[in-house]
TORPA-4810 file (N, C-alpha, C, O; in nm, 3 decimals):
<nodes>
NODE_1_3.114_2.298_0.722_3.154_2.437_0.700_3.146_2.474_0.551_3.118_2.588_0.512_X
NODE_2_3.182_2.334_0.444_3.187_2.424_0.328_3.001_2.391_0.277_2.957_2.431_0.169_X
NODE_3_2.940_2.338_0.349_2.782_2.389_0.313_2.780_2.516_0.385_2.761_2.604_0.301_X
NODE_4_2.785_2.541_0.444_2.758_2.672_0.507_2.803_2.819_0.416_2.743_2.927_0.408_X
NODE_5_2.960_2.763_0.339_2.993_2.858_0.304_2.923_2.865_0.106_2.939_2.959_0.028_X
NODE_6_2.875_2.778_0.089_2.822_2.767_-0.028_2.663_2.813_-0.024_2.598_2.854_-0.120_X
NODE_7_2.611_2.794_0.124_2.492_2.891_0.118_2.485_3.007_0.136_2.395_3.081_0.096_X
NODE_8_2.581_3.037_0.198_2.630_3.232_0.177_2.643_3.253_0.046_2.569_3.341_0.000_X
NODE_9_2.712_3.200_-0.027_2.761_3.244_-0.152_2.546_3.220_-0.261_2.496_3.292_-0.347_X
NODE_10_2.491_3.098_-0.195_2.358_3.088_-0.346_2.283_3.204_-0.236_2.226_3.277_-0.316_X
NODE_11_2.261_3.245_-0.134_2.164_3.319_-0.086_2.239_3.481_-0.139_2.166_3.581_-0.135_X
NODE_12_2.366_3.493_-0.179_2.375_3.611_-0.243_2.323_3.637_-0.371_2.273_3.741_-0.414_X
NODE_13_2.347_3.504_-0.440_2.277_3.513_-0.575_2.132_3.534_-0.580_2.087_3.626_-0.649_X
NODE_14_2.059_3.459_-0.515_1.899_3.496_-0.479_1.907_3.646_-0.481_1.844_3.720_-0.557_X
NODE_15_2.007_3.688_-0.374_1.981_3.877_-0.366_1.975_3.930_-0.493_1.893_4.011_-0.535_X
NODE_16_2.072_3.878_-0.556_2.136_3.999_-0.698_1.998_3.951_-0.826_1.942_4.032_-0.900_X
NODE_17_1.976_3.833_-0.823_1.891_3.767_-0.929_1.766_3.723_-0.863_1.739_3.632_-0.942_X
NODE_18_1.686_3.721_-0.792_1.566_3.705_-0.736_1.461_3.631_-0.846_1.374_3.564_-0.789_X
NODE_19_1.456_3.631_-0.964_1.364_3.617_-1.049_1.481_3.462_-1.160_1.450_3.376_-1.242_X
NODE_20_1.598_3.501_-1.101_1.662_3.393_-1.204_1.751_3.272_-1.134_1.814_3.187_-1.198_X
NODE_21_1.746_3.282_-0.999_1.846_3.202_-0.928_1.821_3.052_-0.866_1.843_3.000_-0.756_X
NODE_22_1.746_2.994_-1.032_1.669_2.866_-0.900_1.742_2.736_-0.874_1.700_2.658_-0.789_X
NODE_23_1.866_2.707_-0.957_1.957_2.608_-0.852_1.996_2.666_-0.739_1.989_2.599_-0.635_X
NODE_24_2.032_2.764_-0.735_2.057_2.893_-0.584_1.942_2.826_-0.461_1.953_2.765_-0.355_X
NODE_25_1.810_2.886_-0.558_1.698_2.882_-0.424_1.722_2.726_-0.427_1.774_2.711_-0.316_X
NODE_26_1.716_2.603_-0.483_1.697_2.481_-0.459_1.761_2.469_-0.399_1.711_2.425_-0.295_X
NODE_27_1.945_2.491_-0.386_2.024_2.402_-0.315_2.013_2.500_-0.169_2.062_2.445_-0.070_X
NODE_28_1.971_2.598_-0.152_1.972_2.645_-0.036_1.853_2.655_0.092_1.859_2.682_0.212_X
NODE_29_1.703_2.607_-0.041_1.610_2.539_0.048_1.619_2.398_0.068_1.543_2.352_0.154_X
NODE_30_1.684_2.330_0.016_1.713_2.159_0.009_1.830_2.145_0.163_1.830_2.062_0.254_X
NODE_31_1.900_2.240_0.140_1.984_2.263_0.290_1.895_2.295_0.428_1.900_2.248_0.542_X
NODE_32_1.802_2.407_0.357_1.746_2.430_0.525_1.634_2.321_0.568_1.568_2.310_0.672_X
NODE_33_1.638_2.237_0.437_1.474_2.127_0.478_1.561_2.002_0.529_1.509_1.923_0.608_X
NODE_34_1.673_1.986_0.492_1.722_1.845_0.457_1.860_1.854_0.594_1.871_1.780_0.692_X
NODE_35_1.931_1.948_0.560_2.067_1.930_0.682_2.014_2.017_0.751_1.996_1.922_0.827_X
NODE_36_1.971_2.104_0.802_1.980_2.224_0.918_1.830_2.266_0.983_1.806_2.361_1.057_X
NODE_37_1.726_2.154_0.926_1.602_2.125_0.972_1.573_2.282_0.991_1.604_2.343_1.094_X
NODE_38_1.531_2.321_0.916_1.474_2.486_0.908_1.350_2.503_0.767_1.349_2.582_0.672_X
NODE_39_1.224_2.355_0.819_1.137_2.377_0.684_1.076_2.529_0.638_1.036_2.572_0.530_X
NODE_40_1.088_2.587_0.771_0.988_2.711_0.780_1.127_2.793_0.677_1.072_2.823_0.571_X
NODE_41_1.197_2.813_0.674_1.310_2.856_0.555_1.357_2.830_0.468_1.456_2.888_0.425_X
NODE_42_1.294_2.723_0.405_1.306_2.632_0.270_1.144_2.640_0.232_1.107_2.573_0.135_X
NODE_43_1.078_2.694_0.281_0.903_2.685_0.203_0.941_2.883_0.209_0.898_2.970_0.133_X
NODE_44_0.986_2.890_0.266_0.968_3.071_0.257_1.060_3.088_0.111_0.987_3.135_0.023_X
NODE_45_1.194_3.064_0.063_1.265_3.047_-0.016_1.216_2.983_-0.118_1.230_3.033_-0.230_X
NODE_46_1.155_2.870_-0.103_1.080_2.809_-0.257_0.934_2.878_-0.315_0.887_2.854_-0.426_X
NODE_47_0.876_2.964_-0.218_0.771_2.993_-0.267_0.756_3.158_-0.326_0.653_3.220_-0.348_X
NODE_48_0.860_3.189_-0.338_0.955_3.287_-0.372_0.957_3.312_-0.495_0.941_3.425_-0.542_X
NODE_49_0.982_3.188_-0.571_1.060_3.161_-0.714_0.902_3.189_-0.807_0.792_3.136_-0.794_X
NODE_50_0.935_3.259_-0.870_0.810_3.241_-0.991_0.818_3.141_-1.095_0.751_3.137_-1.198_X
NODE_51_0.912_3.056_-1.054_0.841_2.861_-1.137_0.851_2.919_-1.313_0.771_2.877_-1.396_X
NODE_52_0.955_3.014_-1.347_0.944_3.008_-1.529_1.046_3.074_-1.555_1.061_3.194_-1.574_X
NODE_53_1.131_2.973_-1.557_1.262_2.976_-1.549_1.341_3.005_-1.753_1.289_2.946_-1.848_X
NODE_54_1.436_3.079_-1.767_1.443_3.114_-1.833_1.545_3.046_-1.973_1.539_3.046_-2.096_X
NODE_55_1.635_2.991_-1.868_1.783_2.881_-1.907_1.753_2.757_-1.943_1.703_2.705_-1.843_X
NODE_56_1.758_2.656_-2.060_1.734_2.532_-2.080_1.782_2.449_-1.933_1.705_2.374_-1.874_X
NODE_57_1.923_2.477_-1.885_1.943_2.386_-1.768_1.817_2.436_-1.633_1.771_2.343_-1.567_X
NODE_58_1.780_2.552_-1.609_1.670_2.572_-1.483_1.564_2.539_-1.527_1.486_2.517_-1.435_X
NODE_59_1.502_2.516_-1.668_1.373_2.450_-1.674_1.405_2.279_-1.673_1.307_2.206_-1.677_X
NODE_60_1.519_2.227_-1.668_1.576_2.105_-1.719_1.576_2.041_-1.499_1.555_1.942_-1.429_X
NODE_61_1.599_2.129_-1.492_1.588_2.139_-1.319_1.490_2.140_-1.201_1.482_2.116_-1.081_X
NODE_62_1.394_2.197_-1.351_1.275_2.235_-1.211_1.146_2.160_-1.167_1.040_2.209_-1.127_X
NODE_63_1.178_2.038_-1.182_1.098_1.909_-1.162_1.167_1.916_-0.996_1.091_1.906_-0.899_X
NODE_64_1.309_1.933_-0.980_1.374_1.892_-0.828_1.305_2.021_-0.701_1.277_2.018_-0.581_X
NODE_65_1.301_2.123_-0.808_1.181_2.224_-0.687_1.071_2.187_-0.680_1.011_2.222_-0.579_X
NODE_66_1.011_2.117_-0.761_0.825_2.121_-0.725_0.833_1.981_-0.608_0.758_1.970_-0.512_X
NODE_67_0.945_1.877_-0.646_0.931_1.751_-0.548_0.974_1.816_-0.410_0.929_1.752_-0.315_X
NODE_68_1.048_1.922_-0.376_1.100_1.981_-0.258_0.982_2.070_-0.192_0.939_2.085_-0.078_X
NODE_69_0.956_2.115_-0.302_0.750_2.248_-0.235_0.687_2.091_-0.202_0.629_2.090_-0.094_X
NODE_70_0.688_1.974_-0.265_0.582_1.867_-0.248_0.610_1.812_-0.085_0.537_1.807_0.014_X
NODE_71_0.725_1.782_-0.105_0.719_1.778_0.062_0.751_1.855_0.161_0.771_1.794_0.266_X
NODE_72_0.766_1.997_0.167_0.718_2.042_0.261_0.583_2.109_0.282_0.542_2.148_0.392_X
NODE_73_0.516_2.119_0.166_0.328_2.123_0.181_0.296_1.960_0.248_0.220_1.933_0.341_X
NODE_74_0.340_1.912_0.207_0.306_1.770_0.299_0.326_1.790_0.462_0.254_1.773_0.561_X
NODE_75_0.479_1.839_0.435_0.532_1.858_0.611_0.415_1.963_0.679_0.355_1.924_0.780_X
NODE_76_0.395_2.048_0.642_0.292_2.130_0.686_0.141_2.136_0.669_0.067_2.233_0.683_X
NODE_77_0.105_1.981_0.628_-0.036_1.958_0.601_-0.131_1.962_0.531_-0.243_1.917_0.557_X
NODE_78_-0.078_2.048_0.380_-0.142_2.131_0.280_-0.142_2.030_0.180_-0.070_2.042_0.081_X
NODE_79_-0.243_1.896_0.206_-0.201_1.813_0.104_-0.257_1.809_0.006_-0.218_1.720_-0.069_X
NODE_80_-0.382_1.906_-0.052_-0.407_1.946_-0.186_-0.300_2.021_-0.270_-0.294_1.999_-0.391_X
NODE_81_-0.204_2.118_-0.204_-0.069_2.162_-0.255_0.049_2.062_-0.279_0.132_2.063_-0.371_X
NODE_82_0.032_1.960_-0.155_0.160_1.868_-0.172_0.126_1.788_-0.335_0.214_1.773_-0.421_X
NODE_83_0.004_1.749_-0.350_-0.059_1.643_-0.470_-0.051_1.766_-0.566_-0.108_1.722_-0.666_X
NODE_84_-0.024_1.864_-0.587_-0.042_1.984_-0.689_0.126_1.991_-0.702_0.165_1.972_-0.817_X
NODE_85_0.198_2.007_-0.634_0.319_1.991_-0.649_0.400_1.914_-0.713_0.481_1.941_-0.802_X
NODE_86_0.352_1.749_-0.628_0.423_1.627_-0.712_0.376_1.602_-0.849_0.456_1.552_-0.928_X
NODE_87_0.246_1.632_-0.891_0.195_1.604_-1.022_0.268_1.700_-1.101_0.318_1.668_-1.209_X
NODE_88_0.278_1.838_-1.043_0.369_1.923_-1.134_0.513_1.873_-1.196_0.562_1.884_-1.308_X
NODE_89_0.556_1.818_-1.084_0.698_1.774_-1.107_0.709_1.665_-1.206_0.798_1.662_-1.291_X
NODE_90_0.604_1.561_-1.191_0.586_1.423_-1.320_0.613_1.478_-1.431_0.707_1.453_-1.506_X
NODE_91_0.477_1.605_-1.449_0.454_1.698_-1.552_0.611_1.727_-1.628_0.653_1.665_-1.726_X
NODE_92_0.676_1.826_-1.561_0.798_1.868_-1.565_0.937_1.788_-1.591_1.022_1.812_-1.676_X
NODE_93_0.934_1.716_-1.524_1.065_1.634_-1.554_1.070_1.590_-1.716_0.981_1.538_-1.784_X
NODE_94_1.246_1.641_-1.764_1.264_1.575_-1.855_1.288_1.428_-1.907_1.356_1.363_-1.828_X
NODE_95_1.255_1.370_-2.003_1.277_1.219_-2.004_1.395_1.211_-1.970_1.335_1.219_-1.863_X
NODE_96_1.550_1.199_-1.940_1.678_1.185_-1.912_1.690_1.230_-1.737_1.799_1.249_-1.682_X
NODE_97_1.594_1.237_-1.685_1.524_1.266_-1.497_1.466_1.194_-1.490_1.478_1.153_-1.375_X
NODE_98_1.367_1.110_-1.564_1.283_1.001_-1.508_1.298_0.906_-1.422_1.204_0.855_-1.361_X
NODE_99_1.467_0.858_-1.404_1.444_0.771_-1.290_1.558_0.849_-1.234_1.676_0.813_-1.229_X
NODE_100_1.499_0.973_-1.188_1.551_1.046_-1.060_1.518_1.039_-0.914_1.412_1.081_-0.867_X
NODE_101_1.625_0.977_-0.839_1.527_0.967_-0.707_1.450_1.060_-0.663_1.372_1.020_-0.576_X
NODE_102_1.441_1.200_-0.697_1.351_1.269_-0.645_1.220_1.221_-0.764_1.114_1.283_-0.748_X
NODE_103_1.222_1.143_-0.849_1.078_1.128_-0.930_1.018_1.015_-0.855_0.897_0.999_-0.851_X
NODE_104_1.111_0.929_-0.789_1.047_0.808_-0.684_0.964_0.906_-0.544_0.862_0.875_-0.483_X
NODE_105_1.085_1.073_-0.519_0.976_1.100_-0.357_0.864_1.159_-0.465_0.767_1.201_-0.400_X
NODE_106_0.844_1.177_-0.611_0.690_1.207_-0.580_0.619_1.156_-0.604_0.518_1.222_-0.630_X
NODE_107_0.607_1.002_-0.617_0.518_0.898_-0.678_0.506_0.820_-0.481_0.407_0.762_-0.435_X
NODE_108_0.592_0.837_-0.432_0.592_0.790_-0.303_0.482_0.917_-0.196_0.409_0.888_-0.102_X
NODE_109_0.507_1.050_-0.252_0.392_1.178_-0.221_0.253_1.162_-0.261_0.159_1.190_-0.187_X
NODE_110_0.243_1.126_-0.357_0.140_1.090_-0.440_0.057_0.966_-0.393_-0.064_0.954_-0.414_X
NODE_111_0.140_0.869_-0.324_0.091_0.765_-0.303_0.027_0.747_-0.134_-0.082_0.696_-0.109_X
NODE_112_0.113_0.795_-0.041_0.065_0.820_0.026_-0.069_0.918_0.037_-0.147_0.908_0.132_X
NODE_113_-0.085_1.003_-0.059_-0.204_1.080_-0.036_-0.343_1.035_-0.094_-0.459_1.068_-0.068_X
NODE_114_-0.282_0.941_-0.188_-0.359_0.858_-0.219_-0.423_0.773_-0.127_-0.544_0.761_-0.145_X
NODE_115_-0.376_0.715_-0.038_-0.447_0.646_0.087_-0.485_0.710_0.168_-0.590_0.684_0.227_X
NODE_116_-0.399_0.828_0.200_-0.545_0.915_0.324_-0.667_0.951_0.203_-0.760_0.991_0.273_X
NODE_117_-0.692_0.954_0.125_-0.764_0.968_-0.014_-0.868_0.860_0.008_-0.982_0.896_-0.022_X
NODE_118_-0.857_0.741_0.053_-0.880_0.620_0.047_-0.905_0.544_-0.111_-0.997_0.476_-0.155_X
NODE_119_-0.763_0.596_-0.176_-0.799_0.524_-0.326_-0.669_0.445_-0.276_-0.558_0.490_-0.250_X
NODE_120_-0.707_0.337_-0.270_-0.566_0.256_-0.228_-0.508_0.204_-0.339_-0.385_0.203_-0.349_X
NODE_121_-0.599_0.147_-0.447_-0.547_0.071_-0.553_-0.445_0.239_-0.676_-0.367_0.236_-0.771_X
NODE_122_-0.496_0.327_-0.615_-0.393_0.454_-0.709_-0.281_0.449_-0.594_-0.167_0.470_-0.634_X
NODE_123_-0.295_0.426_-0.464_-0.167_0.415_-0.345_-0.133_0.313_-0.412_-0.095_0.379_-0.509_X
NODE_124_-0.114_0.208_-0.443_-0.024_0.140_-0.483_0.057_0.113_-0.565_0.172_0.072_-0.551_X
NODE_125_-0.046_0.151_-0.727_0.016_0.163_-0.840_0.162_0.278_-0.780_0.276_0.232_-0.771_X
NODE_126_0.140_0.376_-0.758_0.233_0.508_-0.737_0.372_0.421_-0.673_0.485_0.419_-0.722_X
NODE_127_0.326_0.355_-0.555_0.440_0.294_-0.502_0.545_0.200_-0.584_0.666_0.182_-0.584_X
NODE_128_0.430_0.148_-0.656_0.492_0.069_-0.727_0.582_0.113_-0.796_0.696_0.068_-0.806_X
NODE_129_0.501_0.273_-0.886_0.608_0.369_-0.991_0.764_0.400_-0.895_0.881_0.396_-0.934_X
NODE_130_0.719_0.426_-0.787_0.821_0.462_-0.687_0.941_0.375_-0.702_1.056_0.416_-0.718_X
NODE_131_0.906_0.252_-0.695_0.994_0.123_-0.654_1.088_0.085_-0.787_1.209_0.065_-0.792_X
NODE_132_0.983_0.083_-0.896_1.055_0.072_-1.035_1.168_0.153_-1.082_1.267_0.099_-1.131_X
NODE_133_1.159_0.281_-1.070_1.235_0.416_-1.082_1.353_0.405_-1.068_1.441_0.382_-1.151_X
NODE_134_1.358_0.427_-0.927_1.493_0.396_-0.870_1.499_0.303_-0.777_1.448_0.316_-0.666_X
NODE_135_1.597_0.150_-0.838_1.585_0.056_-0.709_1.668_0.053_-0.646_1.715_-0.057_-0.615_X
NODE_136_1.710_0.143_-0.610_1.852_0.175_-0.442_1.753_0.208_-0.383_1.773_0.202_-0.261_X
NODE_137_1.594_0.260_-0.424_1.514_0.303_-0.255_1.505_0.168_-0.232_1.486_0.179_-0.111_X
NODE_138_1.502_0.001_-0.259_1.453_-0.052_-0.223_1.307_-0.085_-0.228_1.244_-0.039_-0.324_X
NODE_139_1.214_-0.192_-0.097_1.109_-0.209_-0.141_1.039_-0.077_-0.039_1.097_-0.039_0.063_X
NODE_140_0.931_-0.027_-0.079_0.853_0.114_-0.012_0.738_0.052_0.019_0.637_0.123_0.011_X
NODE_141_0.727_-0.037_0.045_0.578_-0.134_0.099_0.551_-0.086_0.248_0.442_-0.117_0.296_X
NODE_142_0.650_-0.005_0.335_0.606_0.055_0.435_0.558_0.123_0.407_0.457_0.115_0.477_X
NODE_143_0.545_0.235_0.322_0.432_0.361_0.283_0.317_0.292_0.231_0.219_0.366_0.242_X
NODE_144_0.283_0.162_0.170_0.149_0.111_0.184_0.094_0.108_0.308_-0.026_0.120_0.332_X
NODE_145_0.198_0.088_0.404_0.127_0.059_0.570_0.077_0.188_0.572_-0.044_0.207_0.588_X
NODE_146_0.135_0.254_0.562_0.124_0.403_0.576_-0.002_0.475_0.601_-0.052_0.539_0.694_X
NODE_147_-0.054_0.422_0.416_-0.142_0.477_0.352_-0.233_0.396_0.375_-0.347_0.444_0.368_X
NODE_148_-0.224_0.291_0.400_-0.357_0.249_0.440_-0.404_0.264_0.601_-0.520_0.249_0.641_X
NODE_149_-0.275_0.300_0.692_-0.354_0.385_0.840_-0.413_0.501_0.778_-0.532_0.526_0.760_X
NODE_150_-0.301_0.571_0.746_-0.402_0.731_0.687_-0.601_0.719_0.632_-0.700_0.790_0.643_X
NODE_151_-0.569_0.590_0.576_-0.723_0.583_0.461_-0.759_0.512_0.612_-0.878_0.482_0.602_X
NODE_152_-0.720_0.480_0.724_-0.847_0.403_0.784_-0.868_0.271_0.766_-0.972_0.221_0.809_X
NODE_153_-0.769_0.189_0.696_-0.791_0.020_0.670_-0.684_0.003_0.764_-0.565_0.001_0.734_X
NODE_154_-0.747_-0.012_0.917_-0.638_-0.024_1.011_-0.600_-0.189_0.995_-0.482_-0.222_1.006_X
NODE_155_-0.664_-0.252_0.979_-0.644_-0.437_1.007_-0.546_-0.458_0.843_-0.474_-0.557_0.852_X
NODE_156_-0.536_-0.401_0.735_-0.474_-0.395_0.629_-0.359_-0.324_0.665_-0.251_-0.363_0.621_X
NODE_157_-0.367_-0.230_0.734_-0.226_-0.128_0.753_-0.112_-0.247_0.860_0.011_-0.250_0.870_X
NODE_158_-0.212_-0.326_0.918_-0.125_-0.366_1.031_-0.043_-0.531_0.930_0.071_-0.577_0.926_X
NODE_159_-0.146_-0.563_0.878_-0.074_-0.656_0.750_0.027_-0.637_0.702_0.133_-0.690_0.736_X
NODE_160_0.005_-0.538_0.592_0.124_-0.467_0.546_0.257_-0.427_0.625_0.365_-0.483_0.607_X
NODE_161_0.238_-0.335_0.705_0.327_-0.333_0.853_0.443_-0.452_0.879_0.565_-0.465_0.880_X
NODE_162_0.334_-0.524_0.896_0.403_-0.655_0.957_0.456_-0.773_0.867_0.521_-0.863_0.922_X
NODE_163_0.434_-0.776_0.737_0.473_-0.833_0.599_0.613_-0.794_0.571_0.709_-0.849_0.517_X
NODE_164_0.589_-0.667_0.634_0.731_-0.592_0.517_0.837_-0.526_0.592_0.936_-0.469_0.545_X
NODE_165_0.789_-0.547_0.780_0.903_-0.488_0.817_1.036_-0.598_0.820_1.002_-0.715_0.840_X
NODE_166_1.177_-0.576_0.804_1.274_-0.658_0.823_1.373_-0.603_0.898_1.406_-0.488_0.868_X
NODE_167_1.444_-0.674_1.018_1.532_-0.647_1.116_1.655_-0.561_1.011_1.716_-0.458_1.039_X
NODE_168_1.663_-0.647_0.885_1.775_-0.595_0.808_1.754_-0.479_0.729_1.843_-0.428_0.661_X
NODE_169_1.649_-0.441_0.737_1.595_-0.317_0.600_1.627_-0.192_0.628_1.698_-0.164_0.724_X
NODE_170_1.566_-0.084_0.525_1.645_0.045_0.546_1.592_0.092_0.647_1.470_0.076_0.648_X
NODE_171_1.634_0.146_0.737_1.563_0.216_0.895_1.478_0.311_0.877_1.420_0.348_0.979_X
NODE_172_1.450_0.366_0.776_1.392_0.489_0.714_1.262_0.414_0.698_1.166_0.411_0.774_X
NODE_173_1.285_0.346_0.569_1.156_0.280_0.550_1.058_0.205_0.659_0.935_0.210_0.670_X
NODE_174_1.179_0.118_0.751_1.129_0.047_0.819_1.022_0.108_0.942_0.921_0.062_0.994_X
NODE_175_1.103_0.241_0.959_0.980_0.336_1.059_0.866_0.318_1.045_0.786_0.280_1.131_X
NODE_176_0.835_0.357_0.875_0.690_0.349_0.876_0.611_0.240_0.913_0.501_0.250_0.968_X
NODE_177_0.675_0.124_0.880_0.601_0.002_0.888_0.565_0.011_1.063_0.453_0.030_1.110_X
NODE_178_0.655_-0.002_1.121_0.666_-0.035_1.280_0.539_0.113_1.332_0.469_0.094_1.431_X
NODE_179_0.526_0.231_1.263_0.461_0.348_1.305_0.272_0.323_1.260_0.172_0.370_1.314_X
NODE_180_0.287_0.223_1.136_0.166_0.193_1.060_0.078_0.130_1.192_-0.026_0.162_1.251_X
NODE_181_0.185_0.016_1.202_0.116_-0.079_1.295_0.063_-0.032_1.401_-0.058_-0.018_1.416_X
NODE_182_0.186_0.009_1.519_0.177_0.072_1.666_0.029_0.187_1.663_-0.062_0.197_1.745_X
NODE_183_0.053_0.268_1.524_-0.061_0.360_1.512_-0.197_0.297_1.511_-0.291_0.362_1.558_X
NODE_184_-0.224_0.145_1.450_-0.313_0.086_1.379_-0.370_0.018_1.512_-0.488_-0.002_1.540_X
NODE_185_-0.263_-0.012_1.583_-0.278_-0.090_1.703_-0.387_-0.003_1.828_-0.494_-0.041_1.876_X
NODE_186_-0.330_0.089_1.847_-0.365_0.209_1.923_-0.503_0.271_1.884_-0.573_0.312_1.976_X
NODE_187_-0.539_0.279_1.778_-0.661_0.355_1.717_-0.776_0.220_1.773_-0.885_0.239_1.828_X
NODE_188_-0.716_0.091_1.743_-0.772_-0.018_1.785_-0.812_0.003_1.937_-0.934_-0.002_1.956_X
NODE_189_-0.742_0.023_2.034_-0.720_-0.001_2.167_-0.708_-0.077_2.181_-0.787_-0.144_2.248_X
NODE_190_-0.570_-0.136_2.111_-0.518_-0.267_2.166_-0.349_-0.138_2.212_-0.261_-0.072_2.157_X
NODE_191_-0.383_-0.163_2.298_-0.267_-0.082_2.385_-0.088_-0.131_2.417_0.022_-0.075_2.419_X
NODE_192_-0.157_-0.307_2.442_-0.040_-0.323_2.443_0.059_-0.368_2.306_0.179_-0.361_2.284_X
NODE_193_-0.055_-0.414_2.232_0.059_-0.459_2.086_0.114_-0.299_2.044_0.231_-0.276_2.011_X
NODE_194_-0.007_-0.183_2.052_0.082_-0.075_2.017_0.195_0.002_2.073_0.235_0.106_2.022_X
NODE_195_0.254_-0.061_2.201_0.339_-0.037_2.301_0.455_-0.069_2.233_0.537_0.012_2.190_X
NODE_196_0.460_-0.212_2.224_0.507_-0.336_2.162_0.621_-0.260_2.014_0.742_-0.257_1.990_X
NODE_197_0.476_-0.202_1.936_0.567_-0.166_1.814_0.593_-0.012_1.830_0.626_0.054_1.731_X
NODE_198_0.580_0.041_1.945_0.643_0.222_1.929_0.777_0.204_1.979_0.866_0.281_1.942_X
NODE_199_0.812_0.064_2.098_0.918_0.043_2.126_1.022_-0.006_2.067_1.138_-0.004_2.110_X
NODE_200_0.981_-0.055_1.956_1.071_-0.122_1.885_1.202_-0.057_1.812_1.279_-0.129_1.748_X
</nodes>
């Protein structure tokens, strides 16, 4: 309830300031992408903002909007925008943000697009940047699986996959790995190993 009542209050500010309100628009498209699954209202809201911000703290900030436009141009497929986004945000971030977990989702954006790209050796470096950054994400070696189904190195994706998934690991991460494979498996027509790992 009190998110709810704090997005009434930044979507008024958007009204009154339209041109100046961008912790407003962030925390209230970061709500509709992140708690209330409403991307189509967090890309309408971020693409809004004219990006030249006027306040030392909203330009000090606005590395956390371009990683939020980065993934939902991703969510919606636009991955010359998503890679235009996250590079913006590298761009942007001040040194005292650098190991912001949102600077790990865009080296982890980056990296994945890098393997549907099929530059795997730039997919990895990125992951790597990812991993260094901030190490509460843990290891992100499932988005190598990732990226290397995306690029088409299905017998590498299923490696990776299967290297790095752990019964104990973060469930987040671990999706991908188990999704790399089952996907890798399937494109194969091996039907049943990809059974195997969608069930898992």
């Amino acid at each position: 309830k009190k998110y709810d009542q704090a997005v009434s209050i930044y979507k008024k500010k958007i009204d009154l300031y339209p041109d100046d309100a961008y912790w407003a628009r962030y925390f209230v498209a970061w709500d509709a992408y992140s708690r209330t699954n409403q991307p189509d209202e967090a890309f309408a809201i971020l693409t809004e903002a004219p990006f030249n911000p006027i306040s030392g703290n909203d330009r000090d900030q606005l590395f956390r909007m371009y990683v939020l436009l980065a993934r939902l141009y991703n969510y919606r497929g636009d991955y010359a925008q998503a890679r235009s986004a996250a590079e913006k945000a590298l761009e942007v971030v001040p040194a005292h943000f650098k190991d912001d977990y949102n600077i790990a989702i865009a080296n982890i954006i980056l990296g994945v697009l890098s393997g549907r790209a099929n530059d795997f050796s730039r997919m990895e470096k990125y992951i790597h940047d990812a991993e260094q950054i901030n190490e509460k994400v843990g290891s992100l070696q499932c988005y190598i699986a990732d990226g290397y189904f995306l690029g088409g190195d299905l017998n590498k994706a299923i490696e990776v996959g299967k290297n790095n998934f752990t019964i104990d690991g973060n469930k987040y991460n671990n999706a991908y790995c188990l999704l790399a494979v089952g996907y890798s498996y399937f494109d194969q027509k091996d039907f049943a190993n990809a059974k195997k790992y969608f069930t898992d």
